[in-house]
C-alpha positions as CSV (number, residue, x, y, z in Angstrom):
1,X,88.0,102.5,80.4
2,X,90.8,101.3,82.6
3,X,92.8,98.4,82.3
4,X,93.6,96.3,85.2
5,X,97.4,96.0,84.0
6,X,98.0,99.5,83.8
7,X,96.2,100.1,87.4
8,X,98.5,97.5,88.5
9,X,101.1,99.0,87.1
10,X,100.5,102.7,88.5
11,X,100.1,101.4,92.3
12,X,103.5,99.6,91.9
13,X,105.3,103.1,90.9
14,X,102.8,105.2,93.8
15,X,104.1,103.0,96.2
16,X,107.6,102.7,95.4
17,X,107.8,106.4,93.5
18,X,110.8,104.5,91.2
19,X,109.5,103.1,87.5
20,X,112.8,100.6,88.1
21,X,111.6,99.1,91.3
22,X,108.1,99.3,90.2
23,X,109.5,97.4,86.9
24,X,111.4,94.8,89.4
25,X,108.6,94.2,91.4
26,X,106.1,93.4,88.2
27,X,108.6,91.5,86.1
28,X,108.3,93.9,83.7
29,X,110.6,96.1,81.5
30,X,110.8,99.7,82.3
31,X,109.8,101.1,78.7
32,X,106.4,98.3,79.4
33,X,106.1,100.3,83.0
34,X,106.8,103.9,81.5
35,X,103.6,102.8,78.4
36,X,101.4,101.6,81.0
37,X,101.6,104.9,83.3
38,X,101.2,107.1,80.1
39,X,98.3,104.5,78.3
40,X,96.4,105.2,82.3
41,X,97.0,108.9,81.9
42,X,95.9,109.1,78.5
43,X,92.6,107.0,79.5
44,X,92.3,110.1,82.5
45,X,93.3,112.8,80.9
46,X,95.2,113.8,83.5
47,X,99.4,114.0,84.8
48,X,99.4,111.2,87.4
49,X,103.3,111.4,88.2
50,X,105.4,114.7,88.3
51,X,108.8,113.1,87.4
52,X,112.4,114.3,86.5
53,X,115.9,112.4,86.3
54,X,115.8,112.2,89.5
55,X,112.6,112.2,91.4
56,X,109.3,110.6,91.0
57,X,106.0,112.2,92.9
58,X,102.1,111.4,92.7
59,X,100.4,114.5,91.6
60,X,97.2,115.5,93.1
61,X,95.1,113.9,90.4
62,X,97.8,110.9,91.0
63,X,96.5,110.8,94.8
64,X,93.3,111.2,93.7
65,X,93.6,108.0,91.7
66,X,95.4,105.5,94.1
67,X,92.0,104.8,96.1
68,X,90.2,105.0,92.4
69,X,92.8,102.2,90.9
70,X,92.7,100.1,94.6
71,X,88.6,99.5,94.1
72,X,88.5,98.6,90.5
73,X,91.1,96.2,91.2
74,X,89.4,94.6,94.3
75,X,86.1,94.3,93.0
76,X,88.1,92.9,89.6
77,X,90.0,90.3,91.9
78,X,86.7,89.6,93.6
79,X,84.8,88.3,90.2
80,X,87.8,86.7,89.0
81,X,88.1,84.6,91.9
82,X,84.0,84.1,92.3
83,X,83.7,83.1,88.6
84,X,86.8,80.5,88.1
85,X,86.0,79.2,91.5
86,X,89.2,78.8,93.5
87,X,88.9,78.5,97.0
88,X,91.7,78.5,98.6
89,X,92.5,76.3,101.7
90,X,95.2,76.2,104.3
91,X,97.2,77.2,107.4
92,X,98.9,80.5,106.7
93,X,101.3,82.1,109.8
94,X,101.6,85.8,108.8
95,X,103.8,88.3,110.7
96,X,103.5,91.8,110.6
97,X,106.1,94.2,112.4
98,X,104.8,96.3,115.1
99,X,104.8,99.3,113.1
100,X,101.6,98.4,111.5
101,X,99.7,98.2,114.7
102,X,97.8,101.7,114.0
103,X,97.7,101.6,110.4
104,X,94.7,100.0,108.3
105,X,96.1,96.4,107.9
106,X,94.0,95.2,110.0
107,X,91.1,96.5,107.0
108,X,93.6,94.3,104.3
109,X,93.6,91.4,106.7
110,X,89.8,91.9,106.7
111,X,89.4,91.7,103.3
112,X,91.1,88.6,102.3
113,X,89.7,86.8,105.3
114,X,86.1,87.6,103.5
115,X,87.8,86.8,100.1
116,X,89.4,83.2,101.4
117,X,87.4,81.7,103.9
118,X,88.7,78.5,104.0
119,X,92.3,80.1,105.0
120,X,93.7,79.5,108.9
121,X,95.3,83.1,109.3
122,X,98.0,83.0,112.0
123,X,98.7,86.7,113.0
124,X,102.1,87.4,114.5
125,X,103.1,91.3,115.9
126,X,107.0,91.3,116.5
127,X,110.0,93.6,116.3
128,X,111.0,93.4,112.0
129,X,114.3,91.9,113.5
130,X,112.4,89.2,115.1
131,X,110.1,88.1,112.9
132,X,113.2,87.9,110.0
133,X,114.1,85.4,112.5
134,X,111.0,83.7,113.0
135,X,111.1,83.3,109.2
136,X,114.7,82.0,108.9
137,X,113.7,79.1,111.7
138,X,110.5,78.4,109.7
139,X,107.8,79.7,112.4
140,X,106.6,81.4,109.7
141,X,105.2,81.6,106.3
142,X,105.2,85.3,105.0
143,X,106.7,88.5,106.9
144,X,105.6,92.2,106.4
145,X,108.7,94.0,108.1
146,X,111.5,96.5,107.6
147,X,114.3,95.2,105.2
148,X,117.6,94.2,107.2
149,X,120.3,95.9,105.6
150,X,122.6,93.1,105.0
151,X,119.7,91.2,103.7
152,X,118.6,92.3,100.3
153,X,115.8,90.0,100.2
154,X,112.3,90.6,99.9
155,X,109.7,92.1,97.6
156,X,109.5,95.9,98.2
157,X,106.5,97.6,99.2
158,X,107.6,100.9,99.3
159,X,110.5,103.3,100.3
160,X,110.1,105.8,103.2
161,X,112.8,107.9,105.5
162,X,113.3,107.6,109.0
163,X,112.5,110.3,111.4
164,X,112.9,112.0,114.7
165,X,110.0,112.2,116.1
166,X,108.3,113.1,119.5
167,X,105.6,115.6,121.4
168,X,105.2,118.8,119.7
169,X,106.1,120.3,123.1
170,X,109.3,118.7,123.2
171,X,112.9,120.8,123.7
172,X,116.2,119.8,123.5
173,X,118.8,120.6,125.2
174,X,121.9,120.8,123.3
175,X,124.2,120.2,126.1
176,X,122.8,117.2,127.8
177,X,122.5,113.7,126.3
178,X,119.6,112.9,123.6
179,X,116.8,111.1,125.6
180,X,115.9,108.4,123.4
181,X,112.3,106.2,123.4
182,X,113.4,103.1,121.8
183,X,112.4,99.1,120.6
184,X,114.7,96.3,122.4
185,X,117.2,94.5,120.5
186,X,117.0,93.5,117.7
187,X,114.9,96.9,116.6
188,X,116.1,97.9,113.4
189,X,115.2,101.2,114.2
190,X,117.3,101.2,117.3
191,X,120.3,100.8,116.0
192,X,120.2,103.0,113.2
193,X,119.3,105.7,115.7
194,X,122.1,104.6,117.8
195,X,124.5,104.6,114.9
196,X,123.4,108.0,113.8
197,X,123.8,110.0,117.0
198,X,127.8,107.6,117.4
199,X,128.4,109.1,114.0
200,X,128.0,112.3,114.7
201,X,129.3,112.2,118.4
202,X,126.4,113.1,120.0
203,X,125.7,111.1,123.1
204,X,122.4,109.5,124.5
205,X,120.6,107.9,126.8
206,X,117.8,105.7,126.8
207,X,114.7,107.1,128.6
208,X,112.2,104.2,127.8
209,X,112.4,101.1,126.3
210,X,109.3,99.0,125.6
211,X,108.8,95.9,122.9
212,X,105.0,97.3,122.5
213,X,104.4,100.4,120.0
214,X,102.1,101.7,121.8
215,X,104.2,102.0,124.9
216,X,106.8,104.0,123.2
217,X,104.1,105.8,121.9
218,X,103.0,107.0,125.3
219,X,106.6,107.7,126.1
220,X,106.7,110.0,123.7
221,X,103.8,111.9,124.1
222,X,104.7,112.3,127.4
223,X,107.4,113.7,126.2
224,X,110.2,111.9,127.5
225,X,112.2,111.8,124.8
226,X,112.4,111.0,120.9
227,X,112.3,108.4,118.7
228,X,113.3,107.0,115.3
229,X,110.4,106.1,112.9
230,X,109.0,106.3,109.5
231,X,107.6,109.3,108.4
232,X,104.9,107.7,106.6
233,X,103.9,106.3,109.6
234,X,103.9,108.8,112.6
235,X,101.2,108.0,114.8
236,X,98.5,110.7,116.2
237,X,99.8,113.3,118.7
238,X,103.6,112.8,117.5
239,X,105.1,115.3,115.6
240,X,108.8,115.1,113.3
241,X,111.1,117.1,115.0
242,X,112.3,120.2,114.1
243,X,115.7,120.4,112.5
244,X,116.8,123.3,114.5
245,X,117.3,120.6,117.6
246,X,120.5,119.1,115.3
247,X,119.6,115.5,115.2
248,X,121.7,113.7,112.8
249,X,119.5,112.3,109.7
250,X,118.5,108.8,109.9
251,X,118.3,107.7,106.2
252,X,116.0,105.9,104.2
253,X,114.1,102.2,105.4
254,X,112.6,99.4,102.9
255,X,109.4,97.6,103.9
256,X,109.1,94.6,102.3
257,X,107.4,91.7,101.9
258,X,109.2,88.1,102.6
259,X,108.5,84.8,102.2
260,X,109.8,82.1,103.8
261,X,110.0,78.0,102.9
262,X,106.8,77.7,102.3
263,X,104.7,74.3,102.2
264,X,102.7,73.3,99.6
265,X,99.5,74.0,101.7
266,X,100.7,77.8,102.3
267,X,102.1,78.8,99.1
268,X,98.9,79.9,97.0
269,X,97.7,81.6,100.4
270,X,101.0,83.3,100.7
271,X,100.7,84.5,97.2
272,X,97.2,86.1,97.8
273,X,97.9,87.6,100.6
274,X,101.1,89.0,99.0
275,X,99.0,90.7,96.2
276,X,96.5,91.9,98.5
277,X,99.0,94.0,100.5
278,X,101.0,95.1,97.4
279,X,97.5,96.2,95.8
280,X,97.2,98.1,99.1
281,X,100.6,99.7,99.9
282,X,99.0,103.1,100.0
283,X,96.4,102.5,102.6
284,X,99.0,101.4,105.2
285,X,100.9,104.9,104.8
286,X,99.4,108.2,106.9
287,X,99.5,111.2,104.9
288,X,102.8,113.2,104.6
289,X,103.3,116.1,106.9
């Protein structure tokens, strides 16, 4: 009833919400991308996109389908693989920013371990800005990490805005410096939050700094201050901050996949493990609040 192409096709525009992107990233035309999302919702009977020139959303029923069109394609991935038996074999060194640490990649990571034994998976957690260096000295194979803005590379997984965020008990005071939770250098997220609050001449300090999510995590909920993330990712017990506070906005952030220079041994891992995190996209997001 559904085909795989168009399924493919509808995660790529739910996880990038842009039919162009979602064309770029499948090497496909956009009138191809804009027949497969209406052949899918003819086969559902159902809107999956509320779009207009200048927005595109999933609709409830479109929600409703991204963990639908995610299964068929795994288990469709799965028999492919088991019937044309390719096994594949290797040394892959992955590296995954530390904003994925409490998300469900660890559940994709899972999943192609079971699928591809025979792989060596090399995990690396890092700041996005370190591990786009890691890559660029060849330490590593494939990078899951914020775009750096004067790098355009990299193969999108999907668009999000950065945040304020901190303890739902948190006040400002509008009179004394911004206490800000923040990565080291070379956090992306640092110094767009730095940049934001120079911009608009509001000064700062910095009340914690820590290299470990999860420390700045329990900086925040102990409310010692704020700090810039994606809203798609706010962790448990951290709330966006209230615009009434004044914080200057942050802008939008590309996650993206990259790959490095890859040896022969790596690149049809690489390539798996690519599609199996693109396939996924949705399942490393929390729900919008």
């Amino acid at each position: 009833m559904y085909d795989p192409s168009h399924l493919r096709t509808f995660l790529a525009v739910a996880q990038t919400l842009s039919f162009t992107q979602a064309a770029r990233r499948l090497g496909l035309r956009q009138s191809t991308v804009s027949q497969h999302v209406r052949r899918l919702e003819d086969a559902t009977g159902r809107q999956l996109f509320s779009r207009d020139t200048h927005s595109v959303e999933l609709t409830e029923d479109g929600e409703a389908m991204l963990g639908f069109a995610r299964r068929i394609l795994e288990v469709h991935e799965q028999a492919t693989a088991f019937f044309t038996a390719t096994r594949l074999r290797g040394r892959l060194r992955f590296g995954a920013s530390e904003d994925f640490v409490l998300t469900r990649l660890p559940e994709i990571l899972e999943g192609f371990r079971h699928d591809h034994p025979e792989v060596d998976l090399e995990l690396t957690v890092e700041l996005s800005g370190t591990l786009h260096g890691q890559l660029e000295a060849g330490k590593l194979d494939l990078v899951l990490a914020k775009r750096r803005p004067e790098d355009p590379r990299g193969e999108l997984v999907w668009h999000d805005e950065l945040v304020w965020i901190g303890a739902e008990r948190l006040r400002l005071d509008p009179d004394r410096p911004v206490p800000l939770i923040v990565y080291p250098p070379p956090g992306i997220t640092r110094a767009r939050a730095l940049e934001s609050l120079e911009r608009q001449g509001r000064e700062w300090r910095i009340a914690c700094t820590s290299g470990s999510l999860n420390g700045l995590v329990a900086a925040a909920r102990a409310g010692l201050g704020v700090m810039a993330h994606s809203r798609g990712l706010i962790p448990p017990g951290l709330v966006r901050v209230p615009d009434r506070f004044g914080l200057p906005e942050l802008g939008r952030v590309d996650f993206v996949l990259v790959q490095g220079r890859l040896p022969t041994t790596a690149r049809s891992a690489a390539l798996a493990l690519s599609a199996s995190i693109l396939a996924s996209g949705d399942r490393l997001q929390r729900r919008r609040g």
